[in-house]
TORSE-585847 format. One record per residue (C-alpha): residue number from 1; x, y, z. Coordinates in Angstrom, 2 decimals, padded with zeros to 5 digits. Last residue first. Layout:
BEGIN
ROKOL   i      xx      yy      zz
ROKOL NUM       X       Y       Z
...
END
This chain:
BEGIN
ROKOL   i      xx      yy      zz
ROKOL 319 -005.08  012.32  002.53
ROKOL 318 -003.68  015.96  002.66
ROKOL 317 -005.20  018.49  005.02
ROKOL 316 -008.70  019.90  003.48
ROKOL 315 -007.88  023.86  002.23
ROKOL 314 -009.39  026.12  004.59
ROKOL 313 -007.59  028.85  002.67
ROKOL 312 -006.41  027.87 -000.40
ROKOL 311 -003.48  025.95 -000.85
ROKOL 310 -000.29  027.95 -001.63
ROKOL 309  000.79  028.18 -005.29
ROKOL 308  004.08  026.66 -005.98
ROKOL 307  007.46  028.26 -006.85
ROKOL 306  009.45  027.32 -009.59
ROKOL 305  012.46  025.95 -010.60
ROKOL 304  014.06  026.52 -014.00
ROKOL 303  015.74  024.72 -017.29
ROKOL 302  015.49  026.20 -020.58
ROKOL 301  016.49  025.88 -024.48
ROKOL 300  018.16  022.94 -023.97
ROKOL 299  015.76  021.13 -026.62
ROKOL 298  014.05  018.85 -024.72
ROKOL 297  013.16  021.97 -022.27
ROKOL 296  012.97  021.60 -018.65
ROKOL 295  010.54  021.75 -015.43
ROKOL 294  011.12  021.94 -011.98
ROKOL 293  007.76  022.22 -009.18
ROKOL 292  009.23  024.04 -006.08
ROKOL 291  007.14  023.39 -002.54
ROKOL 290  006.55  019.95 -002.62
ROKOL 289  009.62  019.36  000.35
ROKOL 288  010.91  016.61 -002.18
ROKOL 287  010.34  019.11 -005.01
ROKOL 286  007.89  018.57 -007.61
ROKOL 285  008.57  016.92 -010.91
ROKOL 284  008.78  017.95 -014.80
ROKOL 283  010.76  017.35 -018.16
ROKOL 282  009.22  017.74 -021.96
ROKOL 281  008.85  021.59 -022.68
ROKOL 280  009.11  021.37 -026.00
ROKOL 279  010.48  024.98 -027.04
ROKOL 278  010.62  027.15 -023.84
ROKOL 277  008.12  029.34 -022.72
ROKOL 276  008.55  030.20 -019.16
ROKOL 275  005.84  028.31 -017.19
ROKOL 274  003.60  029.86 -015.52
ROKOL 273  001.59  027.05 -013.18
ROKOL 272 -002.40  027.02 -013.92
ROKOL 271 -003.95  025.87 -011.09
ROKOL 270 -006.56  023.02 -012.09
ROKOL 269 -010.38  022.89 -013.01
ROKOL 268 -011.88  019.63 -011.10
ROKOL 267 -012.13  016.51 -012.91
ROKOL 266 -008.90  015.56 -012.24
ROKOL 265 -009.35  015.01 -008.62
ROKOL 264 -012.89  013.45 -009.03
ROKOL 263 -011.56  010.48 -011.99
ROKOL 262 -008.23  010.33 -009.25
ROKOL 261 -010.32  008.85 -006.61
ROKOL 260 -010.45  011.92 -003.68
ROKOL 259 -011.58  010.45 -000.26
ROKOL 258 -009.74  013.39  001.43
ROKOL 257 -008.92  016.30 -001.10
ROKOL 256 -006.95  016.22 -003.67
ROKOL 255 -005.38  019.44 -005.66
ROKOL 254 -004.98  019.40 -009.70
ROKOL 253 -001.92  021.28 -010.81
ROKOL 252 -001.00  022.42 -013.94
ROKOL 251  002.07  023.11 -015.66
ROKOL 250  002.62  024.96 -019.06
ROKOL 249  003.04  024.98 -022.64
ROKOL 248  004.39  021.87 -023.86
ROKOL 247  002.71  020.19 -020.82
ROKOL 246  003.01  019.22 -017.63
ROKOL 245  000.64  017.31 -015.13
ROKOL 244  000.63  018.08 -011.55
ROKOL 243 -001.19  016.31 -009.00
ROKOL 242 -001.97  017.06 -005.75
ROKOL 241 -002.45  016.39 -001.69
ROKOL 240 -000.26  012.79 -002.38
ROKOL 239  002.39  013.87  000.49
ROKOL 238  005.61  014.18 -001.96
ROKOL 237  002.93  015.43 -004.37
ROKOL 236  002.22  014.00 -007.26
ROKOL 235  003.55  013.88 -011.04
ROKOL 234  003.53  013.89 -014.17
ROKOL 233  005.16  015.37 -017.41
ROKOL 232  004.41  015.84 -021.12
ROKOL 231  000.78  016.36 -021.61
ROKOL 230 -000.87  017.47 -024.95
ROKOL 229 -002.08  020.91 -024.69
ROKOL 228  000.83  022.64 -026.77
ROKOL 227 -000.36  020.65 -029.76
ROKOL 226 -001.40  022.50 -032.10
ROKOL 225  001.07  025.33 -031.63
ROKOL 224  003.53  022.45 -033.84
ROKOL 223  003.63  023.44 -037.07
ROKOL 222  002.33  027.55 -037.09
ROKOL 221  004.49  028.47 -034.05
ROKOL 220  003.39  031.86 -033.03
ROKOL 219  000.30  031.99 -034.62
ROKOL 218 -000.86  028.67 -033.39
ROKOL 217  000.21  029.59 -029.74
ROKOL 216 -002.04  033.08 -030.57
ROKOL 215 -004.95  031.34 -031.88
ROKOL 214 -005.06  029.67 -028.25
ROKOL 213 -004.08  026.00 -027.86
ROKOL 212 -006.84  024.14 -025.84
ROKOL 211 -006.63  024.30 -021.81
ROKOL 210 -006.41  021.47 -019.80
ROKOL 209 -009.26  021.31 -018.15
ROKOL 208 -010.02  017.76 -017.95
ROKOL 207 -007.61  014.36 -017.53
ROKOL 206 -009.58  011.03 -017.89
ROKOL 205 -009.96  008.28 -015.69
ROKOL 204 -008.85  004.59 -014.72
ROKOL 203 -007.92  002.73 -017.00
ROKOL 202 -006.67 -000.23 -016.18
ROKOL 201 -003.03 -001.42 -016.97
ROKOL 200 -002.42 -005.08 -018.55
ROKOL 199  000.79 -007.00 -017.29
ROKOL 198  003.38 -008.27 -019.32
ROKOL 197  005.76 -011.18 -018.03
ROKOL 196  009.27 -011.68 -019.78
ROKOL 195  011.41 -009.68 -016.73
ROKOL 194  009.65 -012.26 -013.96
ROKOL 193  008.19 -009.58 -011.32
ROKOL 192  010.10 -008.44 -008.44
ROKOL 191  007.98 -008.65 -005.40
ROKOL 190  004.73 -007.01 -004.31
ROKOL 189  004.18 -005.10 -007.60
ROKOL 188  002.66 -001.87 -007.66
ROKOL 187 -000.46 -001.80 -009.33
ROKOL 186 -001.10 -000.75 -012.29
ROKOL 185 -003.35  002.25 -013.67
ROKOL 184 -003.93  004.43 -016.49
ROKOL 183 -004.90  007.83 -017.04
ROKOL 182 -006.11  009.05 -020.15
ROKOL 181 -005.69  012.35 -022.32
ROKOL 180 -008.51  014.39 -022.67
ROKOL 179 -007.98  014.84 -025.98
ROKOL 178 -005.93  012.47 -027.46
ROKOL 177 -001.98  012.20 -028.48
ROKOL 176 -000.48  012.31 -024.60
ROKOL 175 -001.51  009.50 -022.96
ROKOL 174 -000.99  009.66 -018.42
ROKOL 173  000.54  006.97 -016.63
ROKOL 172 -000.14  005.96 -013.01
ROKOL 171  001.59  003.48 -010.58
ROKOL 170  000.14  002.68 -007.56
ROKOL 169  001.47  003.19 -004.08
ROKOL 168 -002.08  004.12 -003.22
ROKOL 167 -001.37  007.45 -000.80
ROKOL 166  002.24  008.43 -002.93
ROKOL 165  001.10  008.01 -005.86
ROKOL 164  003.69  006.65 -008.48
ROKOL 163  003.68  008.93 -011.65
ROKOL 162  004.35  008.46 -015.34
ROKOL 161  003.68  011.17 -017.60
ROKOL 160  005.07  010.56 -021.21
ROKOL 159  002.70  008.71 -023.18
ROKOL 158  002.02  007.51 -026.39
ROKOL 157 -000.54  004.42 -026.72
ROKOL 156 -000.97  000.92 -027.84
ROKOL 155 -004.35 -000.72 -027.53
ROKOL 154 -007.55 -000.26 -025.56
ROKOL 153 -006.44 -002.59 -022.39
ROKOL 152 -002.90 -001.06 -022.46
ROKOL 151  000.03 -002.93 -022.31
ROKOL 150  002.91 -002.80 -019.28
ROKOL 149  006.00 -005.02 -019.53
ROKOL 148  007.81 -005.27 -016.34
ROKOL 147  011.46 -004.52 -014.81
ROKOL 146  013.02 -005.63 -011.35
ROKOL 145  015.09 -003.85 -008.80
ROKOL 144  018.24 -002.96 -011.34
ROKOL 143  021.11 -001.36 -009.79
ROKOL 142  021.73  002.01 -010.57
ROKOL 141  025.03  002.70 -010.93
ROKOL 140  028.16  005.95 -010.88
ROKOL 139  027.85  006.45 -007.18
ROKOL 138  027.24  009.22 -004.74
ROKOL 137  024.33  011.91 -004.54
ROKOL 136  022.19  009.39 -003.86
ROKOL 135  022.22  005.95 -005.54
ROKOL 134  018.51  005.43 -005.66
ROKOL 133  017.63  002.01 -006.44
ROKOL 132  016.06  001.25 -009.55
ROKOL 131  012.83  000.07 -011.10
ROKOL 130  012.30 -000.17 -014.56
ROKOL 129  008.37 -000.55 -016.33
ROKOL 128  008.61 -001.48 -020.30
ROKOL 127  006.21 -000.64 -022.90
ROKOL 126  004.32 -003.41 -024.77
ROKOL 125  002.72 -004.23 -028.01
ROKOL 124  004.82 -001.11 -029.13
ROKOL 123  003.31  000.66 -032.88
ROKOL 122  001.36  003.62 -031.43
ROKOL 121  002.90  006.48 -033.47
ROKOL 120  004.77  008.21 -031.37
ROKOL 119  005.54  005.50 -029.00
ROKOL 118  007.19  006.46 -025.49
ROKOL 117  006.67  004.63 -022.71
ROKOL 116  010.40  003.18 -021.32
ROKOL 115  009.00  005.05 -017.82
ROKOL 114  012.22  004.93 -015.37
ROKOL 113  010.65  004.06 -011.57
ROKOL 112  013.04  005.50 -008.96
ROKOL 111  013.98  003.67 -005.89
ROKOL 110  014.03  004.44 -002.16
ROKOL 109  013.91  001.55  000.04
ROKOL 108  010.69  001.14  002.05
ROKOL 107  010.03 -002.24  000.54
ROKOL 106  009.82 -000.16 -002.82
ROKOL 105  009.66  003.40 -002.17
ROKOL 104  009.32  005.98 -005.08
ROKOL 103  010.71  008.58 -006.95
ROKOL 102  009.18  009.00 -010.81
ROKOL 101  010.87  009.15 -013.89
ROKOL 100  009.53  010.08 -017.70
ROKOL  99  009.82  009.77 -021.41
ROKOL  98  012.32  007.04 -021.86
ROKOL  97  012.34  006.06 -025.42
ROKOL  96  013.84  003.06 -026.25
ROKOL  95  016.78  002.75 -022.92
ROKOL  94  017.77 -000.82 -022.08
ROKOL  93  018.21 -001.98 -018.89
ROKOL  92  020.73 -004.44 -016.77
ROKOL  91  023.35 -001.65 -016.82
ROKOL  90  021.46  001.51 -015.69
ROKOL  89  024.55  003.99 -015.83
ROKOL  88  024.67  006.70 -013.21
ROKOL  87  025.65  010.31 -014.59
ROKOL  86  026.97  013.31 -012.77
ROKOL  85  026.14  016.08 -010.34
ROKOL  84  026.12  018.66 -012.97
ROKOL  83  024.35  021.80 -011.86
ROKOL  82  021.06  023.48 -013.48
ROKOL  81  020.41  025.55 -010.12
ROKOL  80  018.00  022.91 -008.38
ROKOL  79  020.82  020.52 -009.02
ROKOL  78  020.78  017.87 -011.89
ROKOL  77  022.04  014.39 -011.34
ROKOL  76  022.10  012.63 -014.79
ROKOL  75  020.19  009.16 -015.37
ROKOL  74  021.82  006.58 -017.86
ROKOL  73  020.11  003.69 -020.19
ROKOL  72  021.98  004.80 -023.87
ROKOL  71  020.68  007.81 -025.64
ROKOL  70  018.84  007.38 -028.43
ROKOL  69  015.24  008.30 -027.15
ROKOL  68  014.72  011.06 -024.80
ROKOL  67  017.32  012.32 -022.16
ROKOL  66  017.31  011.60 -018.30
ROKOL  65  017.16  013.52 -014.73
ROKOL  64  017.49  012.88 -011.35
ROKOL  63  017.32  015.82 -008.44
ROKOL  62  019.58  016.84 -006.29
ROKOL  61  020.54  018.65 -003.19
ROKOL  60  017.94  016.64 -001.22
ROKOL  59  019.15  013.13 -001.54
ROKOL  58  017.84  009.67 -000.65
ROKOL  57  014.21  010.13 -001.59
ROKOL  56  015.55  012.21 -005.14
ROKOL  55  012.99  014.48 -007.17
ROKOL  54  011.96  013.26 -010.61
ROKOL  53  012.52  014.34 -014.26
ROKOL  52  012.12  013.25 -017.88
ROKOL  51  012.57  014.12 -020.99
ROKOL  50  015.64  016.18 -021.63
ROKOL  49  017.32  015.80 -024.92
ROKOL  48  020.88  017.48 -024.18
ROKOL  47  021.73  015.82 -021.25
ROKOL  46  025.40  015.46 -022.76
ROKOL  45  026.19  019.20 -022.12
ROKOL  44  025.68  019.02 -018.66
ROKOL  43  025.11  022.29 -016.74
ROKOL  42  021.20  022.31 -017.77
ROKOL  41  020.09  024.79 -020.17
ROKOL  40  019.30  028.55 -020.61
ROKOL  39  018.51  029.24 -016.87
ROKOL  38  015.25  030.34 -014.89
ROKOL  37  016.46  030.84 -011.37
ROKOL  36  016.70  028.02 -008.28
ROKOL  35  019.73  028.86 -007.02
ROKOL  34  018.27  030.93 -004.54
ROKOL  33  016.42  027.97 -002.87
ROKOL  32  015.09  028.79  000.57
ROKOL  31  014.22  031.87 -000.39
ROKOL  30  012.03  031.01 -003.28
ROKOL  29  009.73  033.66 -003.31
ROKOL  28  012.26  036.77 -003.35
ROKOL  27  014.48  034.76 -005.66
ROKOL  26  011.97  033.36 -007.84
ROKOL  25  010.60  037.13 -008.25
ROKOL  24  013.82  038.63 -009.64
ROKOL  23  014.05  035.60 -012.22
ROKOL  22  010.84  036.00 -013.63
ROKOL  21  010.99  039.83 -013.44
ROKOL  20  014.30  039.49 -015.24
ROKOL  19  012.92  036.82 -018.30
ROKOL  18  010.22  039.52 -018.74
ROKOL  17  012.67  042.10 -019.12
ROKOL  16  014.34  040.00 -021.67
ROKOL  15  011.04  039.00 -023.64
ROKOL  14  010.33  043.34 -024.04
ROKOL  13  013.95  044.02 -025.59
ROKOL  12  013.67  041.18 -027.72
ROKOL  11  010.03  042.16 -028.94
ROKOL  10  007.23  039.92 -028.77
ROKOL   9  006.16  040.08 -025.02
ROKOL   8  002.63  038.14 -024.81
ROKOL   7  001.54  037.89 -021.45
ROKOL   6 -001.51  040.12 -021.19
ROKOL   5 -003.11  038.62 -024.26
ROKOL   4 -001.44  035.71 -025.30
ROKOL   3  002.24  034.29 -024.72
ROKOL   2  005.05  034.52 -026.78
ROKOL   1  007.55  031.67 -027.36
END
């Protein structure tokens, strides 16, 4: 897709150099991961609806991955280069519409929390919560830690950013079909919750600055440049000093200081993150050192890792 202004490259010719500077530039910034270049898909042919990713506590070399609605409950290991590391059934859960994955410790075991949020057209009393454990780079299951029904204290809403913070050890999801979208909060449970109970989130803030499609975005794709605002992905920090919230269009990333709540954090005008312009860019999470934020298209139309900004100068130390 062609960007605006500056950034739009129309022409074949013009969109592959662009793709080359992109790539050339990861390299040199990147050092420490030059795999991590802007590729035409992931490795696995069977992740071919990409929705959400996260970043692996157990394993480095990896990170987890899943498709959208109508596959069955399975994550993929992706590498940082697009690799197939595999999939890992979910037996005990059952797979709606995934939209999202976060990392997480639960009794300081690490775990990933699978987001079963999606609901285009706001019809689900309740979306469901599922905690795993981590199987690493080895292993074909994911054993079940609990599940939970979540509702919404305004009624039923889309979403596809789910998040754990690392400082509060909640858990936050972001709407995507309203401008600003909303964040919503639940606390982390203590113990495994009964599978039948539903618990109400809070909300909690709204997201700002994210900015409105540009006549050029509704040029380029006349049915759906509407939209290229509405979030897709979310996600903190490995050390809770920002956010980053995806979207169809790009990545943007909200930094906290000490004594932040999240309604002051995401007030503030974000970072704007480049992303290469892939049709519905769905899939995002930062990098277990939070230096590389990876994002993907639902479509297989792209898959690449990308380098951070560095705080400002002076920059408050992360809560």
């Amino acid at each position: 897709m062609p960007r605006a202004g500056a950034h739009a490259m129309s022409s074949p010719a013009a969109r592959r150099w662009r793709r080359l500077l992109l790539g050339a530039s990861l390299l040199i910034s990147a050092c420490a991961y030059l795999r991590a270049q802007p590729l035409d898909a992931v490795a696995n042919p069977e992740l071919d609806e990409l929705s959400g990713l996260s970043r692996s506590l157990v394993s480095d070399d990896w990170l987890w991955a899943h498709n959208d609605s109508g596959d069955r409950a399975r994550l993929f290991r992706v590498g940082f280069d697009g690799s197939d590391g595999g999939a890992v059934a979910v037996p005990e859960a059952k797979a709606v519409d995934w939209e999202d994955i976060a990392a997480f410790r639960w009794r300081q075991q690490p775990a990933l929390l699978i987001g079963d949020i999606g609901d285009n057209y706001a019809l689900r009393k309740s979306v469901t919560l599922y905690a795993v454990r981590d199987p690493g780079a080895r292993g074909d299951t994911a054993s079940l830690l609990w599940s939970l029904q979540l509702r919404y204290p305004d009624g039923p809403r889309d979403a596809e950013g789910l998040a754990v913070d690392p400082v509060s050890g909640d858990i936050l999801i972001l709407s995507k079909r309203e401008r600003p979208p909303r964040l919503y909060r639940l606390a982390m449970p203590e113990r495994a919750p009964a599978a039948d109970q539903v618990r109400t989130a809070e909300l909690v803030a709204t997201v700002s600055h994210l900015p409105k499609p540009t006549p050029a975005d509704l040029t380029d794709d006349p049915k759906y440049g509407f939209l290229r605002d509405w979030p897709t992905a979310l996600d903190f920090a490995p050390d809770g000093s920002y956010a980053v919230v995806g979207t169809y269009k790009d990545a943007y990333l909200y930094r906290r200081q000490p004594g932040d709540s999240w309604a002051t954090m995401f007030a503030r005008k974000p970072e704007t993150i480049d992303l290469p312009q892939w049709k519905q860019t769905e899939a995002g999470t930062n990098s277990a050192d939070g230096r590389l934020y990876c994002a993907g298209s639902e479509q297989r139309a792209g898959f690449a890792c990308l380098s951070l900004p560095e705080p400002p100068s002076g920059h408050p130390p992360p809560p």
